[in-house]
C-alpha positions in Angstrom: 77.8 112.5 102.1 76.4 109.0 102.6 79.3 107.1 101.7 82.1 106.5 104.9 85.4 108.1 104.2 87.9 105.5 103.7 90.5 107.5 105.3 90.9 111.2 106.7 93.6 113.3 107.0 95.3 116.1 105.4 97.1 116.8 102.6 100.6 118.6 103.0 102.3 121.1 100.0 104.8 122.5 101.9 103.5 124.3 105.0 100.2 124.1 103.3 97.9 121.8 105.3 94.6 120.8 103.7 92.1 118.5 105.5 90.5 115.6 103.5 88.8 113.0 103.5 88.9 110.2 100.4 86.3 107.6 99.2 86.7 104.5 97.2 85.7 105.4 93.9 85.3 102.0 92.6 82.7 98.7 93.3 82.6 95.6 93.4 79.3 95.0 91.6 79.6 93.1 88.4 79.8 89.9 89.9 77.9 86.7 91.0 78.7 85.3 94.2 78.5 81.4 94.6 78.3 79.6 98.1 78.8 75.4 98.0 75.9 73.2 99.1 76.1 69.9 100.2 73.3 68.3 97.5 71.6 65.3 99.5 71.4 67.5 102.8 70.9 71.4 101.1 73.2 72.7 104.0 75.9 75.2 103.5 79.4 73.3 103.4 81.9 74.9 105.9 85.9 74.7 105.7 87.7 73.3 108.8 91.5 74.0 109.9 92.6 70.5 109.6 96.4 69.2 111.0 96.9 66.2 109.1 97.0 62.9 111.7 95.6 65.5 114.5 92.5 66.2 113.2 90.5 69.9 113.4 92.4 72.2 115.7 91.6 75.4 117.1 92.1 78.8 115.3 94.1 80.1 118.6 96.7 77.0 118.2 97.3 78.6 114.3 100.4 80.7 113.8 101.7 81.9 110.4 104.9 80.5 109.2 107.1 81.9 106.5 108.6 78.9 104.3 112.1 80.2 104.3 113.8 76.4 103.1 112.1 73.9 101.8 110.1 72.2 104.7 111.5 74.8 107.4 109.5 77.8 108.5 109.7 80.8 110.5 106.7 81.1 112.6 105.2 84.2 113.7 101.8 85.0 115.7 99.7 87.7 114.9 101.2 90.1 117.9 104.7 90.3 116.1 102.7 90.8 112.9 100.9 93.6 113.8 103.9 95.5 115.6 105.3 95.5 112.3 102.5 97.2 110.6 102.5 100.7 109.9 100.3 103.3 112.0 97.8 104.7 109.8 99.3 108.6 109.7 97.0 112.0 109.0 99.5 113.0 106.9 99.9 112.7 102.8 102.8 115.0 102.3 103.5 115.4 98.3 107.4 115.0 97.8 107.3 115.5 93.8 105.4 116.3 90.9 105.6 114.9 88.0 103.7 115.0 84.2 101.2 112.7 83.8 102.6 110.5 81.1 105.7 109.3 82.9 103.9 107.2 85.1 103.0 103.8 82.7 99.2 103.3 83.0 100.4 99.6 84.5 101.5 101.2 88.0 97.8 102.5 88.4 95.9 100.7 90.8 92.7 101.6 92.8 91.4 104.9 92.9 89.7 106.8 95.2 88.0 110.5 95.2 89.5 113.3 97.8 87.1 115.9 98.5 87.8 118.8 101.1 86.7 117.7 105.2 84.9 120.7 105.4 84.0 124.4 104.2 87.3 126.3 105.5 89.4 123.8 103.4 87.9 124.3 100.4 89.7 127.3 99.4 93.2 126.0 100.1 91.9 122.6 98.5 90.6 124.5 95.1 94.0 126.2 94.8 96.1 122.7 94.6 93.5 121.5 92.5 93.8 124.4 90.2 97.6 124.2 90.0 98.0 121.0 89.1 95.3 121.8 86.7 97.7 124.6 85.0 100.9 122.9 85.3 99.3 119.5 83.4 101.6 117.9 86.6 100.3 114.6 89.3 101.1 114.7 92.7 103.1 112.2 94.1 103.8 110.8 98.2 103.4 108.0 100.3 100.6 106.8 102.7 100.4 104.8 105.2 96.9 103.3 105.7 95.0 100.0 107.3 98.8 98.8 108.1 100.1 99.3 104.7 102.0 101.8 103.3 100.8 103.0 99.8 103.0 105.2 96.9 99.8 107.7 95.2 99.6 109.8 92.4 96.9 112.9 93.2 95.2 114.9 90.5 92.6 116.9 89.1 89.3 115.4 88.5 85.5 117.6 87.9 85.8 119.3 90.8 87.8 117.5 93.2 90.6 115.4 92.8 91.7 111.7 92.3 94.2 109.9 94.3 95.6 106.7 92.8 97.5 103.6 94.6 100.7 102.5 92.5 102.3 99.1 92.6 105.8 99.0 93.5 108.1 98.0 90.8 108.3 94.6 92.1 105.1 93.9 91.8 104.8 94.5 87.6 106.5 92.2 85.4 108.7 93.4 83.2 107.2 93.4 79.3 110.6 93.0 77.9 110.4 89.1 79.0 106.7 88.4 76.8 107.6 91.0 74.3 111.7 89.8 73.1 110.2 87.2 70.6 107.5 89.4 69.0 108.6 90.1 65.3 110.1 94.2 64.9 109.8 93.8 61.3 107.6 96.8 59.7 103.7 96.0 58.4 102.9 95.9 54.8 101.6 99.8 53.7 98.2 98.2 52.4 97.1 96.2 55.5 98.2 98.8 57.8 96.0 101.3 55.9 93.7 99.2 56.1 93.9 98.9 59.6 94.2 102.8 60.3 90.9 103.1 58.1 88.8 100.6 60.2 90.3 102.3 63.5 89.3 105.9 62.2 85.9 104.4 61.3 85.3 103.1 64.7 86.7 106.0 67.1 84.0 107.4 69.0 83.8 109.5 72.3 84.4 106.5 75.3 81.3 106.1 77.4 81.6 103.6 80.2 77.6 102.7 80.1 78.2 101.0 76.4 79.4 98.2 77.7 78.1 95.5 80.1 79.1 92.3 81.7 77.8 89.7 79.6 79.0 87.1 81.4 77.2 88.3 84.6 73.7 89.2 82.7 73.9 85.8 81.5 74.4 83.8 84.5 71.9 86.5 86.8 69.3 85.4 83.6 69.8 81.7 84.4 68.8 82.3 87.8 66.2 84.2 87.6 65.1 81.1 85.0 65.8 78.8 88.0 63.9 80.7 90.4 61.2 80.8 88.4 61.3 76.8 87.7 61.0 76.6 91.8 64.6 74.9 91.4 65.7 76.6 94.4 66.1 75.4 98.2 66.5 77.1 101.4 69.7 77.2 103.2 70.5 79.2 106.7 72.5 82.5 106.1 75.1 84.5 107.5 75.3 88.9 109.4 77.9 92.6 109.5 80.1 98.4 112.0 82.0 106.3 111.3 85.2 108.9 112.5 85.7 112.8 113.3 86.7 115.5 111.4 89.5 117.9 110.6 89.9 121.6 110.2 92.5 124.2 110.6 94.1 125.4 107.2 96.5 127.7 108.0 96.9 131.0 106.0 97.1 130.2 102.5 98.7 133.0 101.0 101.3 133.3 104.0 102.1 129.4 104.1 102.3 129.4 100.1 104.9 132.3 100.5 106.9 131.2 103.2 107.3 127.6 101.2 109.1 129.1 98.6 111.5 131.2 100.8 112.5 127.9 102.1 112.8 126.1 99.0 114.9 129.1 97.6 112.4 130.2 94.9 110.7 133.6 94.3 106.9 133.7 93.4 106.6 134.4 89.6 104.5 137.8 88.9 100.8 136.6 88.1 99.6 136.4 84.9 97.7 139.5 82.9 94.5 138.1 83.5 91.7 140.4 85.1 93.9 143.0 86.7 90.8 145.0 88.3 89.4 141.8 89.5 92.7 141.0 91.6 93.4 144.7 92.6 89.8 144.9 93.8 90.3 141.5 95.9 93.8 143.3 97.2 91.4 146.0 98.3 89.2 143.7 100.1 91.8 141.7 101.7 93.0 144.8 103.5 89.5 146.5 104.6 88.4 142.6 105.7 91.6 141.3 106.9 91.0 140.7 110.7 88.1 138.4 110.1 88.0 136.3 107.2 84.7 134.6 106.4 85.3 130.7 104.6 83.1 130.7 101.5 80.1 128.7 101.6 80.5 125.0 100.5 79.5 124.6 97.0 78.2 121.2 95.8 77.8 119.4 92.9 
């Protein structure tokens, strides 16, 4: 893949260990950067740390302060900072499962794709991805990452899956507060006919490429109207740095078994589908069982 993984690791169920790796799934694209240019001069304008009555001072004289009281701060340098942030762990253990609609879209944050680290994972990684698939359930645990530690949901998507940041509670307002002085009365029959008619009229299949960033095509057109016009001047610019792998699943079958003897649970008898096919991979299993080849890596 050309794309750097944004974090790798493995992905625990149990005493089932799959290694990952995830990418951002998500850009930044639709946007037009501006810098500020001093007009008489064309030059770049720059931003100073400024002490007011000192003067500029140096960024190793700067410590961050936390305004406890009005006026009266608790500083801190960037040592005691960092010894408080969280090691970036391998591990993504899912605690809980739960059905997709219980979690209120407003929780969802930034997504990123989870793909198995390499060909022996992909069996172990297909049969999570599969059971979440049958169950209609999301995956839920807590990462630690970049010095942060993340709640994520985990499900199926195509092929591979989807892990989601969540925002902590604190960080969504709660609706009640704008919603209390919204009317509960009930619409008039007509008009909200009416209104169900137009919405029926209008539903169509959702495809993402319909819509567009007017905003941006408008202001990228203006430039390009500029650059044509030779209004342009030419101002100095700024410049800008890859990780190992994981293996080692360890038996699937065994590791899924074991899991549920701990837990207390008994595996439910497997569902009347293709007996012949599963009898004839029992078969297998036993002529084959001291060396086990890893299927080859399919791709999309």
């Amino acid at each position: 893949m050309a794309a750097r993984a944004y974090w790798q690791g493995q992905i625990r169920l149990a005493l089932v260990s799959i290694p990952v790796e995830i990418f951002s799934a998500t850009k930044s694209g639709a946007t037009v950067a501006f810098h500020q240019i001093h007009e008489p001069s064309g030059k770049r304008i720059k931003y100073e740390k400024v002490v007011p009555g000192i003067g500029p001072v140096d960024t190793d004289e700067i410590l961050k302060g936390f305004e406890y009281k009005k006026g009266e701060y608790v500083l801190l340098d960037e040592e005691e900072i960092e010894g408080v942030k969280l090691e970036s762990k391998k591990t993504l253990e899912l605690t809980q499962f739960v059905d997709a609609h219980e979690i209120d879209a407003i929780y969802f944050d930034k997504p990123y794709y989870v793909v198995p680290a390499d060909d022996l994972a992909e069996e172990a990684f297909i049969v999570l991805r599969e059971a979440l698939r049958a169950r209609k359930k999301v995956g839920l645990g807590q990462l630690a990452m970049r010095g942060r530690e993340y709640v994520i949901s985990l499900k199926p998507c195509g092929r591979g899956l989807v892990l989601e940041t969540l925002r902590y509670t604190d960080e969504v307002n709660k609706a009640a507060s704008y919603f209390r002085d919204i009317d509960d009365a009930k619409p008039d029959a007509d008009l909200l006919d009416l209104a169900t008619t137009l919405i029926d009229k209008k539903t169509a299949p959702f495809d993402a490429t319909e819509f567009h960033n007017r905003y941006v095509d408008a202001l990228r057109d203006l430039i390009e109207r500029k650059k044509e016009s030779k209004e342009t001047r030419i101002v100095e610019e700024p410049e800008d740095a890859a990780a190992p792998k994981g293996s080692n699943v360890v038996d699937l079958m065994a590791a899924l078994k074991k899991s549920l003897d701990r837990s207390g649970g008994s595996a439910k008898p497997a569902a009347k589908k293709a007996p012949a096919k599963k009898a004839a991979a029992k078969d297998d299993a036993d002529d084959e069982k001291p060396a086990r080849k890893a299927p080859a890596r399919k791709r999309a």
